[in-house]
N, C-alpha and C positions, 0 to 999 in steps of 0.2 A: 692286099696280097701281092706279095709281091714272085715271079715264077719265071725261071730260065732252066733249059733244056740244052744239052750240050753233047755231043758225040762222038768222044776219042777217036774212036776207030767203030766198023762194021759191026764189032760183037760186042760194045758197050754204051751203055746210054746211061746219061744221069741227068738227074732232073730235080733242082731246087725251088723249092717254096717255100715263104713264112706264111704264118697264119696263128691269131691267137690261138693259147693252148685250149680253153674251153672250145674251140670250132673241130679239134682235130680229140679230143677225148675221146668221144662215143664209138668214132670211127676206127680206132687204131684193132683191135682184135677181126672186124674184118679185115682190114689193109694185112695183118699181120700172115692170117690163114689163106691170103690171097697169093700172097709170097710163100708159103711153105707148101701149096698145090701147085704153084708153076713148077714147069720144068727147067726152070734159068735160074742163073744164080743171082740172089737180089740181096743189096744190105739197106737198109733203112737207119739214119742217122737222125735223132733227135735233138737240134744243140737249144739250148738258152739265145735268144738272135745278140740279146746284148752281151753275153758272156762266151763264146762260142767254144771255150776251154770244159763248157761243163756239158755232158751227152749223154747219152745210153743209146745204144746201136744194137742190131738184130743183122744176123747174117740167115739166109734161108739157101744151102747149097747147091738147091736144084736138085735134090732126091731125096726130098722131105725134111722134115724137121727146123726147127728157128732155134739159134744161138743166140742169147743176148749179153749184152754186156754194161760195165757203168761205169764211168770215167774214175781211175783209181788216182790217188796222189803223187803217184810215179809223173802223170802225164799231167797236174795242175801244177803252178807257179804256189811259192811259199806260203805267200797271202794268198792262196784261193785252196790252201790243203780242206778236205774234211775235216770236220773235228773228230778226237777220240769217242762223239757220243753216236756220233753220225758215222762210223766204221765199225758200231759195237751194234746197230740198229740194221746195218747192210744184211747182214747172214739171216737177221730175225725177220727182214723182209722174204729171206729165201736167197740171196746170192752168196754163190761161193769166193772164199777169199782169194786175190787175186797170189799167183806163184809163176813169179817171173823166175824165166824168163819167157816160159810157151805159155803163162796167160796173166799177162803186168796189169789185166782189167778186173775188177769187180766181174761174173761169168757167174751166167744161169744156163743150163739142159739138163732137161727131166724128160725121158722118152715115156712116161706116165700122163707127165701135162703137159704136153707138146702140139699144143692148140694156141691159136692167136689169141684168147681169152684170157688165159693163163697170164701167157707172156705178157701181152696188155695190162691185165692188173698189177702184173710187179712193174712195169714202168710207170707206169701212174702213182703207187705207190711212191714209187724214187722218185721220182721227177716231183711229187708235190712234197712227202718228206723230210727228205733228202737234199735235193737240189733245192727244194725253197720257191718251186713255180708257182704263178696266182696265174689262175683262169685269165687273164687278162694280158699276159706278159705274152711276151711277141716270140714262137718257136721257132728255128728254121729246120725243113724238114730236107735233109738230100737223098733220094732213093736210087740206088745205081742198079743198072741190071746188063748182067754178061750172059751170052747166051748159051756158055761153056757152063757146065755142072763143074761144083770143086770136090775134085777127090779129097774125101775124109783121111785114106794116108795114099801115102807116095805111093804111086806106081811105077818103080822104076824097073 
């Protein structure tokens, strides 16, 4: 395992780890519900350690709720696009199609199932699906956390 902690500034902390994907399975719908009860704003980054182009990321804004997301082809290299079987399989997991430009990702929120479980199960889904992960394969996990809640719209 490997794990570094690094601190922008006063009101951000991020913190990397790998660890096989079977060690961090079981755990991610707590981890996830853990982030959507805090009152700070966390995102959890899921990459492949040896592909790091390929993700799915969960924002928790710090006043409930988790956003998730899945790496779309806007943001992978040619040779690493999804196939058309594996973008027609995305929605049937449950993600909505990405529309850039306010959301260029694959994006899940259901204020229905808007529990770490949920969410969990559709990344797990993807990630072994989709992305092609073996219990075995090395993840790297970055969790950031700011102490500021993020306004859902502008308040200007």
């Amino acid at each position: 395992m490997l794990s570094t902690v690094t601190a922008a500034d006063r009101d951000e902390v991020t913190h990397t780890s790998e660890y096989r994907y079977e060690e961090i399975e079981d755990g991610l719908g707590w981890a996830l519900d853990a982030m959507r009860d805090d009152d700070c704003r966390w995102i959890m980054i899921l990459e492949i350690a040896d592909e790091l182009s390929k993700y799915v990321q969960v924002l928790s804004p710090g006043i409930g709720g988790l956003w998730a997301e899945c790496v779309s082809n806007e943001f992978l290299g040619c040779d690493e696009w999804l196939s058309e079987e594996q973008c027609e399989e995305l929605p049937l997991l449950g993600w909505e199609w990405p529309g850039p430009p306010e959301s260029p990702n694959w994006h899940f929120h259901d204020h229905l199932l808007d529990t770490g479980t949920a969410v969990a199960g559709l990344l797990r889904r993807t990630l072994r699906r989709i992305l092609g992960v073996e219990p075995t394969d090395v993840m790297r996990i970055v969790l950031i956390r700011k102490t500021e809640p993020t306004p859902l719209v502008d308040q200007r």
